[in-house]
N, C-alpha and C positions, 0 to 999 in steps of 0.2 A: 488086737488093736482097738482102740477106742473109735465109734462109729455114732454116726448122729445119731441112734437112739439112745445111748447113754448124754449125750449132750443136750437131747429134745427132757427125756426124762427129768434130768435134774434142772431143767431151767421151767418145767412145769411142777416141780417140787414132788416128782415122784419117783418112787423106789425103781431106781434102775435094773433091778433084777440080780440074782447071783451068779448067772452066766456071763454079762457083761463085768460085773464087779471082781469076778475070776478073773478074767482075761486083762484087768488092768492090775499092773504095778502100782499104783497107787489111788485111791478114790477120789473119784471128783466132788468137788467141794464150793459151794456160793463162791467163795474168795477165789479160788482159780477161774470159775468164769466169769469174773465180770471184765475180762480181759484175756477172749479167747483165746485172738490168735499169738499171744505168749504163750500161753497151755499148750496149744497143739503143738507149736513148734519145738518149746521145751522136752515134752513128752516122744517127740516122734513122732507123734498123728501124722502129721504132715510130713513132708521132705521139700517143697516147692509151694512157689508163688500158687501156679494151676492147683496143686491140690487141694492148695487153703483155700482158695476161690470156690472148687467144685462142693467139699466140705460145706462150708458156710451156706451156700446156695441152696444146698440138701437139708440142713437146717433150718433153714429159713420157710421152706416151701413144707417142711412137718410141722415146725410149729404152728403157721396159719392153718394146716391142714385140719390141725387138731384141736384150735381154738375154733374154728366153724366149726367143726363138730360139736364141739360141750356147748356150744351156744345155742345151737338147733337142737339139741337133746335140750337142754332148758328148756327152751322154750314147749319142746311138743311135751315134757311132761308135767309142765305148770298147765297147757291148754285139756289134757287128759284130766288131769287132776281135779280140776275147776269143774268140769264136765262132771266128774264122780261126784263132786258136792251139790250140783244144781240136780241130782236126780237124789240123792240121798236125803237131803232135805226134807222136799214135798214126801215123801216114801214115809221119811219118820214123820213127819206131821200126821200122813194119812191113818197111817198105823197105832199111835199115841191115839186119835181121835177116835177110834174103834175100840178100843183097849178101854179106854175110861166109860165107851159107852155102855159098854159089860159092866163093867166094876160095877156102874152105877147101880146095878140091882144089888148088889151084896151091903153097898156104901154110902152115904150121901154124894152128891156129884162133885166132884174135884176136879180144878184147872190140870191140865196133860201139863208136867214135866218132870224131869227127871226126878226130882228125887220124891215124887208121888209115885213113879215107876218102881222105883226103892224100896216104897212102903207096899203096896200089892206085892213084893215078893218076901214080905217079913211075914205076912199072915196068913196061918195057919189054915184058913178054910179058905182060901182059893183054887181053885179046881186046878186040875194040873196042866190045862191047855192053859189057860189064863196064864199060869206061870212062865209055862214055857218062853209066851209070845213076851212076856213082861221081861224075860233073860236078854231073849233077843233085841228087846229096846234096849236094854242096857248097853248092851254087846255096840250096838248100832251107836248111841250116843257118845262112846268111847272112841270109836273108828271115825266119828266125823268130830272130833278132838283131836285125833292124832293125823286126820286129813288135812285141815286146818292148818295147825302148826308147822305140817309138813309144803305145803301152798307158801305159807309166809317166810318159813327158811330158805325154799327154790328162789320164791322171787326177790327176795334180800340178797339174795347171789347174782343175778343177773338182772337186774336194776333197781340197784340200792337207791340213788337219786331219786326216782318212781314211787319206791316203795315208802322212802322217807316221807315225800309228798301227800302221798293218798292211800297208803297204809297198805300190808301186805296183800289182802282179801281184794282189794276196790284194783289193784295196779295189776293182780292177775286176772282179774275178770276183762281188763282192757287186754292185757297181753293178745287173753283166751278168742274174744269178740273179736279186736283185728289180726288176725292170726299168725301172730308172732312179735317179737320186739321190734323186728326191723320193719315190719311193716307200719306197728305203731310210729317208729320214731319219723318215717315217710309221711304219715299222714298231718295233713294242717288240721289244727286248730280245730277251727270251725269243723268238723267233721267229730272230733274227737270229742266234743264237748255233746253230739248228741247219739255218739257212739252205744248200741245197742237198744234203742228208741225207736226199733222196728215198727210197732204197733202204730205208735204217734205219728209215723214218715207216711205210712200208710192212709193214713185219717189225711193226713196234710193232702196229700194227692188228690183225696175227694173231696177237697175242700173247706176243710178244717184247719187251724191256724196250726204255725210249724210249730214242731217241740223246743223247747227252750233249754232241753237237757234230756241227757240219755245216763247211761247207770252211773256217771259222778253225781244224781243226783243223791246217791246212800254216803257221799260226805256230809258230814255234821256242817263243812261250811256252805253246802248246797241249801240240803234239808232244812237248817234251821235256820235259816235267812227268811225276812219276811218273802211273802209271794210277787209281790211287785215288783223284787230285786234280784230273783235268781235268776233270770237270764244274761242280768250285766255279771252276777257271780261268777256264773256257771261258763259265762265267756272269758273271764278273767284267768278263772284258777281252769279252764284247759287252755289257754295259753302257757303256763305254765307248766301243765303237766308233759305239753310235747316238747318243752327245752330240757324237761328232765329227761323223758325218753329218750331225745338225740344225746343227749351226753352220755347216758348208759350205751346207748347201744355204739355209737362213734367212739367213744373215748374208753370205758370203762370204768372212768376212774369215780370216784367221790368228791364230788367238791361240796366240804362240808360250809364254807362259806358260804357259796352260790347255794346250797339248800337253806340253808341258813333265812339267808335275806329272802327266798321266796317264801318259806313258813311265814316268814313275821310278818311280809307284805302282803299279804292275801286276809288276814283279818284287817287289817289297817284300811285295806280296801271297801272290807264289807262295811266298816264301820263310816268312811264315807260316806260312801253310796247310802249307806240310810239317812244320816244326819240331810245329804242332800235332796231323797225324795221326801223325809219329813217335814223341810223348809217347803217345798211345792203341794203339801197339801195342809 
């Protein structure tokens, strides 16, 4: 008899197994479920009102079961991942920096990047530790490519709105900082906009003027806003970014509309805001 795991399965678009598939007379299919309690009763599942109640109930309480789960796994693997990249970075920086300051006896002195890591392993008279260390930069700038890409696929799966907004890398450093989506989508505004501005919060304490921006300020509409403007920015577009949060995380859905209009109105914004602080000086 067919049992809510072939039911949770395929309404989660997954392979219900060949044990359950065994056991039914005929495979369950999108078109039989979107109108269950036909199915089960047609089939047999059921026999009674109570069954179909207990049924569905059991249903119900795996599916949410399981959608918390793949959301909290999202999350704590964008938050790990994020973590692999902020120590991988500094690591190959440190490492490239060392690497060229050798070279530089064999070579004239060349800027650390990849494809100068390249050429110290084309030539001939490099010593063989030199090489090695030069594989393993290779090796390492491959991995933090494929870390990357794999950051911006997780968080494109669990808040596309977010990701659309402030781009794969910036929306999981937020995730990563308030530790997790739902926490994000919890947080106001004001909070978000100077999210991860440790350093700055600290200064402010002793005295120092409060930060006007925490890690959105690596968007291009932060950063490249004159200095006189990025705190009305920087407050603008995280207002924005926590109505994407709450929809990802509350709703799930994509509203390519509502991103839509907040993409377009956040330059419109900035361009404002200048025209008006250029009039006042």
């Amino acid at each position: 008899m067919t049992g809510p795991d072939a039911i949770v399965s395929m309404l989660l678009g997954r392979d219900s197994g060949p044990v359950i598939q065994a056991s039914m007379a005929e495979p369950l299919t999108p078109e039989a479920l979107t109108d269950i309690r036909t199915f089960v009763f047609s089939k047999g599942i059921v026999g009674s009102e109570d069954e179909y109640r207990a049924l569905l109930h059991e249903v119900t309480i795996r599916l949410a079961r399981e959608e918390v789960l793949r959301s909290a796994r999202g999350d704590e693997e964008i938050i790990h991942a994020i973590k692999m990249l902020g120590d991988l970075s500094p690591a190959l920086n440190l490492l490239s920096e060392h690497l060229f300051e050798w070279y530089s006896m064999y070579e004239e002195e060349v800027l650390p990047s990849e494809d100068a890591v390249k050429e110290i392993l084309k030539r001939h008279e490099t010593p063989p530790a030199m090489r090695t260390l030069a594989q393993n930069l290779t090796d390492m700038y491959e991995s933090r490519r494929t870390l990357i890409e794999y950051i911006q696929d997780e968080t494109r799966l669990i808040a596309p709105n977010l990701t659309n907004l402030a781009g794969g890398l910036l929306a999981a450093r937020l995730i990563s900082i308030a530790g997790g989506l739902g926490k994000l989508a919890r947080m106001p505004a004001s909070r978000l906009q100077i999210l991860g501005a440790n350093r700055a919060m600290f200064k402010h304490l002793r005295g120092a003027a409060p930060p006007k921006h925490g890690v959105i300020f690596q968007h291009p509409l932060v950063h490249a806003s004159p200095r006189r403007l990025r705190g009305k920015i920087a407050r603008r577009f995280a207002s924005k970014l926590t109505i994407a949060a709450r929809i990802d995380y509350y709703s799930g859905e994509v509203r390519e509309e509502l991103v839509e209009s907040l993409t377009d109105s956040l330059p419109d914004r900035a361009a404002v805001l200048t025209r008006e602080s250029d009039a006042r000086h």
